[in-house]
C-alpha positions as CSV (number, residue, x, y, z in Angstrom):
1,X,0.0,0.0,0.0
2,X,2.6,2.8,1.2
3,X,4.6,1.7,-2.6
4,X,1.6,2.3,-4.1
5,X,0.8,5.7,-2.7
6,X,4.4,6.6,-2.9
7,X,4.1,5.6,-6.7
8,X,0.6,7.9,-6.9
9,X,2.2,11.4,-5.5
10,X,5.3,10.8,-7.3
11,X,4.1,9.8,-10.5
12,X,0.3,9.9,-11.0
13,X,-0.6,13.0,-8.9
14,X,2.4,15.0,-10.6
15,X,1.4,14.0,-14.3
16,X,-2.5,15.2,-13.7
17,X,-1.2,18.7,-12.4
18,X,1.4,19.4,-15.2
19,X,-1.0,18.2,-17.9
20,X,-3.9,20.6,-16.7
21,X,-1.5,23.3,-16.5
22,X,-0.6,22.8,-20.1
23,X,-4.3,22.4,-20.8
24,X,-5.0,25.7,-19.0
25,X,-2.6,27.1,-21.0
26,X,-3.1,26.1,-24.2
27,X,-7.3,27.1,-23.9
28,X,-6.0,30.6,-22.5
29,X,-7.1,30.0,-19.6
30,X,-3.7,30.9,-17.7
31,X,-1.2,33.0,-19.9
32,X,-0.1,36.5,-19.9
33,X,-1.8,39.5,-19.0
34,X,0.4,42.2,-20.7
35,X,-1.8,44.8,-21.8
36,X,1.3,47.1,-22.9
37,X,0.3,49.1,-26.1
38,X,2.6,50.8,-28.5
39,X,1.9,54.7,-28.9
40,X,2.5,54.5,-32.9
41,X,1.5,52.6,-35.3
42,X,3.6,50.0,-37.0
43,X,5.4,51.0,-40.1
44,X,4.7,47.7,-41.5
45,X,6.7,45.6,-43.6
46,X,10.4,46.2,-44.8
47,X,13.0,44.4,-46.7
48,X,15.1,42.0,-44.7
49,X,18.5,44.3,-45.7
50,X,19.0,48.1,-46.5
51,X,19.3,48.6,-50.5
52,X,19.2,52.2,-50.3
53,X,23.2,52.0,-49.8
54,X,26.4,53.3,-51.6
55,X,28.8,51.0,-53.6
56,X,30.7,50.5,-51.2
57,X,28.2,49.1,-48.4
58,X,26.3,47.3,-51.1
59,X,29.7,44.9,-51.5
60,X,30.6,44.6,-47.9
61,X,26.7,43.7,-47.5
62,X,27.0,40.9,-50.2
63,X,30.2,39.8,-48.4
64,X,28.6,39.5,-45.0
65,X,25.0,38.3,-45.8
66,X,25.8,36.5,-49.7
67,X,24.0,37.7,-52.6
68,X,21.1,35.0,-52.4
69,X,20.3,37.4,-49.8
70,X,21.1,40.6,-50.7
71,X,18.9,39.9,-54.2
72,X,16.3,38.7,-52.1
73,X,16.1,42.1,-50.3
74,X,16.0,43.8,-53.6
75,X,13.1,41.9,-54.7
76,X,11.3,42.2,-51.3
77,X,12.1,46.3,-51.6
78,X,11.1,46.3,-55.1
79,X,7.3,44.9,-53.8
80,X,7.1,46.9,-51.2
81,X,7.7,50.1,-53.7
82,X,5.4,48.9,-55.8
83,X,2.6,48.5,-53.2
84,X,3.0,52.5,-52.4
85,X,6.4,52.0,-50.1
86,X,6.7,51.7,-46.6
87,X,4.3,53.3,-44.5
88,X,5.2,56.1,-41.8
89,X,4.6,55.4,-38.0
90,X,2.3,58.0,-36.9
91,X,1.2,59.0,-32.8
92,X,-1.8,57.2,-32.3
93,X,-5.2,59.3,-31.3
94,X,-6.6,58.7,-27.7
95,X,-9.4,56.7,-29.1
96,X,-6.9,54.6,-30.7
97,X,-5.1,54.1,-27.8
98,X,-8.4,53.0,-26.2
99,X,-9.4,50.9,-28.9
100,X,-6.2,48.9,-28.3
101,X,-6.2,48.9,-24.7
102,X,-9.3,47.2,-24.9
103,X,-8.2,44.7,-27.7
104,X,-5.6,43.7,-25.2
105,X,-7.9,43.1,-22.0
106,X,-10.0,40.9,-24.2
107,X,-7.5,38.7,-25.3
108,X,-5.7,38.7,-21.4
109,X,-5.9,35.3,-19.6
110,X,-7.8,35.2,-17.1
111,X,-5.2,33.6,-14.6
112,X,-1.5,35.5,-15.0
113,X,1.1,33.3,-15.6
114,X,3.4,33.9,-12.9
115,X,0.5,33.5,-10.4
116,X,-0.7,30.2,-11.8
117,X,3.0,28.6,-12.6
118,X,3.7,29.3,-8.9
119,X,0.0,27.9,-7.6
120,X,0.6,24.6,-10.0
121,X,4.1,25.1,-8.5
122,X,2.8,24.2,-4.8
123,X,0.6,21.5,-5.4
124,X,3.3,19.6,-7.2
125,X,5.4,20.0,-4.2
126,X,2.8,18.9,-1.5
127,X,2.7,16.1,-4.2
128,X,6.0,15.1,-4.4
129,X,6.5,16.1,-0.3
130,X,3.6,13.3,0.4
131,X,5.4,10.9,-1.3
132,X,8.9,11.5,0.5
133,X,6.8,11.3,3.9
134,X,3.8,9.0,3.6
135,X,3.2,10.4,7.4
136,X,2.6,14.3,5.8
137,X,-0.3,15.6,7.7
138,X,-2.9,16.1,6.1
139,X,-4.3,19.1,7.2
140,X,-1.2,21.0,6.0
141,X,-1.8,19.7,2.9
142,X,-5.0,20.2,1.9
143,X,-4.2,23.9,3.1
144,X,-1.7,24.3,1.1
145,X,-3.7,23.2,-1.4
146,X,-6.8,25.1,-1.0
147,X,-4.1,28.1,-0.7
148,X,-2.8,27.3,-4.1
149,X,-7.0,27.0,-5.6
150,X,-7.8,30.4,-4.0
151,X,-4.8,32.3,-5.4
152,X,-6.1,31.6,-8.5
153,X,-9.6,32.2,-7.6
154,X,-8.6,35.8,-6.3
155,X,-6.6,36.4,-9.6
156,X,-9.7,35.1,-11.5
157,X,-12.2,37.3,-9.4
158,X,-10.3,40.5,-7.9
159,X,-7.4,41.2,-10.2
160,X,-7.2,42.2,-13.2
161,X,-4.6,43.1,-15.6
162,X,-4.7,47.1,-14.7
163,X,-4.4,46.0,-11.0
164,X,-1.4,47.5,-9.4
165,X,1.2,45.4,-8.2
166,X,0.9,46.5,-4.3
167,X,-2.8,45.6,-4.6
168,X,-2.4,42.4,-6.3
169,X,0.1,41.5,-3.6
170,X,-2.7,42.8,-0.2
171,X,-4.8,40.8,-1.8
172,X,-2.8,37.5,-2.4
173,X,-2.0,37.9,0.9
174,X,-4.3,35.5,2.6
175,X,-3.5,32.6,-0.2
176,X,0.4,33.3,0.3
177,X,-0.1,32.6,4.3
178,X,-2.3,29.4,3.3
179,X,0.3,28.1,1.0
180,X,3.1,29.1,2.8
181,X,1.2,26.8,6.3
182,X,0.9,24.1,4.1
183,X,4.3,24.0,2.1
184,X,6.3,24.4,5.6
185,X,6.4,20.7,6.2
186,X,6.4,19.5,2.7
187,X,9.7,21.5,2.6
188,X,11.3,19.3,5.4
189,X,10.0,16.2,4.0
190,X,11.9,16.9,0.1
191,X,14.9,18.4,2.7
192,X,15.4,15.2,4.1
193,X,15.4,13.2,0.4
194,X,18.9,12.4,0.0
195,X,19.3,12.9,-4.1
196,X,17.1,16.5,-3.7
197,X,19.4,17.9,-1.3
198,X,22.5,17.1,-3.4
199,X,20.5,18.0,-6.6
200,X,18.3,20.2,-6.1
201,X,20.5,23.5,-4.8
202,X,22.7,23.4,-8.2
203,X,19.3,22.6,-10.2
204,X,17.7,25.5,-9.2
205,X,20.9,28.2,-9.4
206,X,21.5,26.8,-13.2
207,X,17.9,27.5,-13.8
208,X,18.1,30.8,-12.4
209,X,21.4,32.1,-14.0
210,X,19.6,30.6,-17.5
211,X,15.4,31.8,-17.0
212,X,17.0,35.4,-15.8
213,X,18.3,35.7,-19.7
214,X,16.4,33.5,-21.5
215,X,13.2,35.7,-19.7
216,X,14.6,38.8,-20.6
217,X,14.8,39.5,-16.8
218,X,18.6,40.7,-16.8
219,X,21.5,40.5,-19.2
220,X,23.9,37.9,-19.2
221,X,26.7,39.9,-17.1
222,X,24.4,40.1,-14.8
223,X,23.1,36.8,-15.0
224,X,26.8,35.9,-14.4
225,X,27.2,37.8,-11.0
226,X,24.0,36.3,-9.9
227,X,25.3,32.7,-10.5
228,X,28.6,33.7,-8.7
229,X,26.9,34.9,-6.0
230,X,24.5,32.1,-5.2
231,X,27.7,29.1,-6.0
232,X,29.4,31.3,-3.1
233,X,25.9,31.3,-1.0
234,X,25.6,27.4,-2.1
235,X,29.6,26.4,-0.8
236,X,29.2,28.3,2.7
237,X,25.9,26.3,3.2
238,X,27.3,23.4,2.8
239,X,30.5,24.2,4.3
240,X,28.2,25.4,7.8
241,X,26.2,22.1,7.7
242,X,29.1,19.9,7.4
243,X,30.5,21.6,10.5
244,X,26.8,21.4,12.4
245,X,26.6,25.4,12.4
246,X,23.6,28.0,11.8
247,X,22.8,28.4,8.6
248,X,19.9,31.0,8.9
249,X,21.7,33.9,8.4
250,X,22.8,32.3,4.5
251,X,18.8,30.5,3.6
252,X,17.7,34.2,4.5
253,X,20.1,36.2,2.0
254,X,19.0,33.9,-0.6
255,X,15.4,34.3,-0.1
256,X,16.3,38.3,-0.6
257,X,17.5,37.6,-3.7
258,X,14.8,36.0,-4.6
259,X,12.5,38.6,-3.5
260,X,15.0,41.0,-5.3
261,X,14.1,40.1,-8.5
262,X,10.6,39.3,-7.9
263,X,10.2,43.1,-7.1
264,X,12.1,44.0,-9.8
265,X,10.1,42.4,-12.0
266,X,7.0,43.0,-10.9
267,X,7.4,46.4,-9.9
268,X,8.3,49.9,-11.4
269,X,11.1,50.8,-9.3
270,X,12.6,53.9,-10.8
271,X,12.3,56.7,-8.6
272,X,14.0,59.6,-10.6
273,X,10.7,60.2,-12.5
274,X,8.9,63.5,-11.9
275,X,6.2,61.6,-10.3
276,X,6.6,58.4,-8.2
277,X,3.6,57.2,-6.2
278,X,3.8,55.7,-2.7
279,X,3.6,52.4,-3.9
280,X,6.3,52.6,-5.8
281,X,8.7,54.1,-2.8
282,X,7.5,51.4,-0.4
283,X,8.2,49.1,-3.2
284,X,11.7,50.6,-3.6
285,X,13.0,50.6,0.2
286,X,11.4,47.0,0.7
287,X,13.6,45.8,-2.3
288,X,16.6,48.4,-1.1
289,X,16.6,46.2,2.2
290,X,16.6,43.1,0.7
291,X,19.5,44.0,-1.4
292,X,21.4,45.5,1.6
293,X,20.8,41.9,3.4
294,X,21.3,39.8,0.8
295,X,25.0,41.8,-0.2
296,X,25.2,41.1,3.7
297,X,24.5,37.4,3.5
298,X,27.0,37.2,0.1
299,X,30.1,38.9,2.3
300,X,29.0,36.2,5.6
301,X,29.3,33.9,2.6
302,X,32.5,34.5,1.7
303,X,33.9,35.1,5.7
304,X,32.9,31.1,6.0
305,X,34.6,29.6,3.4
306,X,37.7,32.2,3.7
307,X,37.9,30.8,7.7
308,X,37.6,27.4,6.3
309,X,40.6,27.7,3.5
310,X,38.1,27.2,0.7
311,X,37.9,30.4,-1.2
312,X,41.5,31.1,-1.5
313,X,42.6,28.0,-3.5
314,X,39.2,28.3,-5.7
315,X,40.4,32.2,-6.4
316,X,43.4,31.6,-7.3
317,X,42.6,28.6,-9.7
318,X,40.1,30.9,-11.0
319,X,42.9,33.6,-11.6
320,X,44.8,31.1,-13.5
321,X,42.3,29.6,-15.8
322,X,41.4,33.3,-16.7
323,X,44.8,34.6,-16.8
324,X,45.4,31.5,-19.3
325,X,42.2,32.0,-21.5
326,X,43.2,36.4,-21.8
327,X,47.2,35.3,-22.6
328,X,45.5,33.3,-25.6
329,X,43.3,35.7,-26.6
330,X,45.6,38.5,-26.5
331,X,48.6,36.5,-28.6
332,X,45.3,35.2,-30.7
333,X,44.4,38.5,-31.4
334,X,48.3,40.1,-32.0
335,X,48.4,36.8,-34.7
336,X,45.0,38.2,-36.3
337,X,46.7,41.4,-36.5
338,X,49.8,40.4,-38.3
339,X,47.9,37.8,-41.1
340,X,45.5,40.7,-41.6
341,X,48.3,43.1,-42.2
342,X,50.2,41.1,-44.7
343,X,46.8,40.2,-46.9
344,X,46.6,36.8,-45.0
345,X,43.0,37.0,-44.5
346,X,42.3,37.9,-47.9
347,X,44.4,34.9,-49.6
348,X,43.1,32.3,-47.4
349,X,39.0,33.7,-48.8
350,X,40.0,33.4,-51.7
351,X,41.1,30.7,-51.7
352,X,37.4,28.9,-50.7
353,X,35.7,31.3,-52.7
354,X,37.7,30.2,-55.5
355,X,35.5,27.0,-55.1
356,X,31.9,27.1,-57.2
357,X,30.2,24.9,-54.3
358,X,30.0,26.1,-51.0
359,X,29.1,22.4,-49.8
360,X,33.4,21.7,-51.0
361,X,34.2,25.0,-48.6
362,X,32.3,24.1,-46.2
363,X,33.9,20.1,-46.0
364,X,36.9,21.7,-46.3
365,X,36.3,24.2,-42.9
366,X,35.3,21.1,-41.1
367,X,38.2,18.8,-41.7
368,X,40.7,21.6,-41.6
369,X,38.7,22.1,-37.9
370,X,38.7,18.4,-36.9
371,X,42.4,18.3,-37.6
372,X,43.4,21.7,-35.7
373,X,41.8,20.0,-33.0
374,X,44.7,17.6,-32.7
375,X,47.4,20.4,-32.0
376,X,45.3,23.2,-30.7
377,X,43.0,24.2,-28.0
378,X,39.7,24.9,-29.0
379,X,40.2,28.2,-27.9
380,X,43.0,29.0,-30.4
381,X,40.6,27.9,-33.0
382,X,37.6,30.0,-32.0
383,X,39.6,33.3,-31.9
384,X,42.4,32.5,-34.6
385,X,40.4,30.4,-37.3
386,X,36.9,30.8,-37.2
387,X,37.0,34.6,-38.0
388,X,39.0,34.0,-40.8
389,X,36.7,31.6,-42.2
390,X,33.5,32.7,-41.0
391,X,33.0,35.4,-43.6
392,X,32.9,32.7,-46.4
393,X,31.2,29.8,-44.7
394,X,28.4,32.1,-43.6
395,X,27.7,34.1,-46.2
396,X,26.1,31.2,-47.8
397,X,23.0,29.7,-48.1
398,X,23.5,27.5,-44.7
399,X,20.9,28.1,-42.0
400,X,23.5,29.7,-39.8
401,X,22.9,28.4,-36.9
402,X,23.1,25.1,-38.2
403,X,26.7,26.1,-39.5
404,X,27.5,27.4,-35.8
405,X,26.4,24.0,-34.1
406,X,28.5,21.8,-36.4
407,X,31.6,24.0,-35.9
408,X,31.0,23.4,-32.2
409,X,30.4,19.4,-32.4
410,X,33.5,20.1,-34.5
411,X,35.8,21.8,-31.8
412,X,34.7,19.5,-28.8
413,X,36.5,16.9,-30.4
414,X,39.3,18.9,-29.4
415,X,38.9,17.6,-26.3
416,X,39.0,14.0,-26.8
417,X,41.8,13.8,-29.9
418,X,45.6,13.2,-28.8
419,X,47.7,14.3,-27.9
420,X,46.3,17.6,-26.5
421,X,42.8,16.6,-25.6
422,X,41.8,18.2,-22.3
423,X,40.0,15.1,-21.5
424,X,42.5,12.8,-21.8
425,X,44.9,14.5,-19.4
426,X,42.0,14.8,-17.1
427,X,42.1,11.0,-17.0
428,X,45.3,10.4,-17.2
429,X,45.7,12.1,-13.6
430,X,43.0,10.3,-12.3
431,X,43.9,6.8,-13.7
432,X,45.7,4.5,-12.5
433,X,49.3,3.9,-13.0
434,X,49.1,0.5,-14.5
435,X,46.8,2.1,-16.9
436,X,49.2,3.0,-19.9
437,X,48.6,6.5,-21.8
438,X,48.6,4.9,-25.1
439,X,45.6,2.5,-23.6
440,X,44.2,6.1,-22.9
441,X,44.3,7.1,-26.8
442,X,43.1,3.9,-27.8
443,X,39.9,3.9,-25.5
444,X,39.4,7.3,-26.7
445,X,39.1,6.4,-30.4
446,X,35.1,4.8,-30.4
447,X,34.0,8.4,-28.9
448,X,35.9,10.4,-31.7
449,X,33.3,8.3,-34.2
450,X,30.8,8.9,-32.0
451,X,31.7,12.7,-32.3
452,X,32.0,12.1,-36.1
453,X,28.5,10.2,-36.5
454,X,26.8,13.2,-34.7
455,X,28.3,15.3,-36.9
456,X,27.0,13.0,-40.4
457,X,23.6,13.0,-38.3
458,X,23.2,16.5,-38.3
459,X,24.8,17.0,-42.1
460,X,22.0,14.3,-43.2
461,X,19.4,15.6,-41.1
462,X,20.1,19.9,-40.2
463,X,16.3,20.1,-39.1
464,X,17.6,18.3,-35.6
465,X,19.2,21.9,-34.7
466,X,16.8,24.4,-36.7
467,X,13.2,23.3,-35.5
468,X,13.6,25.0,-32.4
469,X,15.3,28.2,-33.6
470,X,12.2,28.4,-35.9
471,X,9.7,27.5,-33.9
472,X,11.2,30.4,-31.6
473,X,11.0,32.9,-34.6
């Protein structure tokens, strides 16, 4: 019986919630409730290039893009022209504005996204918690999830998508309080799960570093210092509970960041406009604190793993591999410098162009690629190669991202060829010594064919890597 029900809220109970959430989703039902509107009026449809250029743009245009393209945007101007030409963006009229302000609430979801990812959220976690802990009370559970229903209900009934975000929030406040009874012990039960406490920490900071950009929350410098920061957060946790110590004072700096960009994305924070409501101050000093304790939390972070003689060797390995990686791009660049300046460059185009099918220069990048990678860090190739041939392998009629995934399959071979493969001096210091380094080269040989069969897969078969770059556009 307790397999059974384990089997139920791991399996069964999570599979019904993620397919009505899709369902939901797909019938409108929960989706976005952006109802930003665009002052003027688009200018319509242009040509994919500029053809109102001089000479000497038009060739270096033909270089970059090809002249498939650069005909095709001709053609494309040509019919726009004779259709009247491109229309002007004009200021639209406040009936205008009104008319498409009201186009937008129609077409709103009734449930917001972010307010019905995090509801579906919860009950897949009291799911998952009940089947860590068969013994999960109930009561917190069906709280939690009658917290998760009326959040929805309340988004459903109360807000709307010209609610202001302190509202919405005063207002979600008795569902928050539910869910946040209910999810307290379902929290302890996943905590105690072996593989999710190992997992789950990293799991979620890759996630975060990655939805951040891919959202559009934050750039990826940002994104960067925000992984940084929580792998430092993540160490001195670890490094506190190994040695049986408090580790409030780190959980607590990592919910403010949390909350940081959760008021930063729901929430106009700029206060240097000529008018800024009280919302929007409250809004600002709230997030202002959690910043100020989550910077607090960061330093505490780094004060526990300096004590414990962790952050010091892992900063100055860090030093070296980016000292190393600038030294090659630096004598890279000083080697672009000096083939440019004695025509280098321009022989070596000339050379492939000098070929009438771009499927020979583009076998010819490849293999002159796969055998660099014998003698030559990938990172030498990326900054020494592949801007010399780049120009003429994608100015051709190759999706281009389709070219860019095959030059990288291409380089990570790099990694496994002798007798400069990174991976095979990783495991010649970790094998033993009766394990010979020729035996090393030889094991590596069925992965290289691997490595050249993904590569024949993806020649034979290019839709593998462009379906989701179109479904995208």
């Amino acid at each position: 019986t307790n397999r059974r029900n384990i089997l139920v809220f791991a399996a069964g109970v999570p599979a019904v919630v993620a397919g009505a959430f899709l369902l939901m989703q797909q019938t409108n039902i929960v989706g976005s409730q952006d109802v930003t509107i665009d002052s003027y009026s688009d200018i319509g449809i242009t040509a994919s290039l500029r053809t109102n250029v001089d000479e000497q743009c038009k060739l270096s245009m033909i270089e970059l893009h090809g002249q498939e393209a650069w005909d095709q945007a001709v053609s494309e101007a040509e019919a726009i022209a004779a259709q009247g030409g491109v229309e002007a963006s004009e200021k639209l009229t406040e009936d205008e504005l009104a008319a498409a302000l009201q186009t937008k609430l129609a077409a709103a979801a009734p449930i917001g996204f972010g307010i019905g990812g995090f509801a579906f959220a919860v009950m897949l976690m009291i799911s998952l918690g009940r089947s860590a802990d068969i013994g999960l009370s109930q009561r917190h559970m069906a709280v939690g999830m009658a917290g998760a229903l009326l959040s929805m209900l309340v988004d459903v009934w109360l807000v709307t998508p010209l609610t202001s975000p302190g509202l919405t929030v005063i207002m979600m406040l008795i569902p928050w309080a539910l869910i946040y009874y209910g999810i307290k012990p379902v929290v302890a039960a996943l905590a105690r799960v072996e593989l999710l406490r190992v997992v789950f920490p990293p799991l979620v900071l890759i996630i975060a570093v990655l939805g951040s950009i891919l959202g559009g929350i934050t750039n990826p410098t940002p994104a960067a210092g925000l992984g940084a920061a929580g792998a430092l957060m993540l160490a001195a946790f670890r490094k506190l509970t190994d040695d049986q110590k408090s580790t409030k004072v780190i959980l607590q700096a990592s919910y403010a960041v949390v909350i940081c960009i959760l008021m930063g994305v729901n929430f106009d924070l700029r206060i240097s406009t000529e008018q800024v409501s009280p919302e929007t101050w409250i809004a600002f000093l709230f997030a202002y604190g959690m910043y100020l304790y989550a910077l607090f939390g960061l330093l505490m972070a780094c004060l526990v793993l300096y004590q414990g003689d962790v952050l010091r060797p892992v900063v100055r390995e860090t030093s070296k591999v980016t000292s190393m990686v600038f030294t090659i791009l630096i004598g890279s660049q000083v080697l672009n410098l000096v083939v440019i300046s004695y025509g280098g460059e321009h022989y070596i185009q000339q050379y492939l162009r000098s070929f009438d099918n771009e499927i020979t220069i583009f076998l010819i990048v490849m293999v002159l690629l796969f055998v660099l990678g014998f003698v030559l860090d990938f990172l030498e190739i990326i900054y020494i190669v592949v801007p010399i041939v780049g120009p003429v392998i994608y100015g051709g009629t190759f999706d281009p991202a389709w070219v860019t995934i095959m030059i990288a399959i291409n380089l990570q071979t790099s990694f496994l060829t002798p007798p400069f493969g990174f991976a095979l001096f990783y495991l010649r210091g970790v094998a033993p010594r009766s394990v010979r380094t020729q035996d090393i080269y030889r094991g590596v040989l069925p992965f290289v064919v691997i490595q050249i069969v993904g590569l024949l897969i993806l020649w034979f078969f290019p839709e593998i890597v462009t379906i989701v770059p179109q479904l995208l556009d």
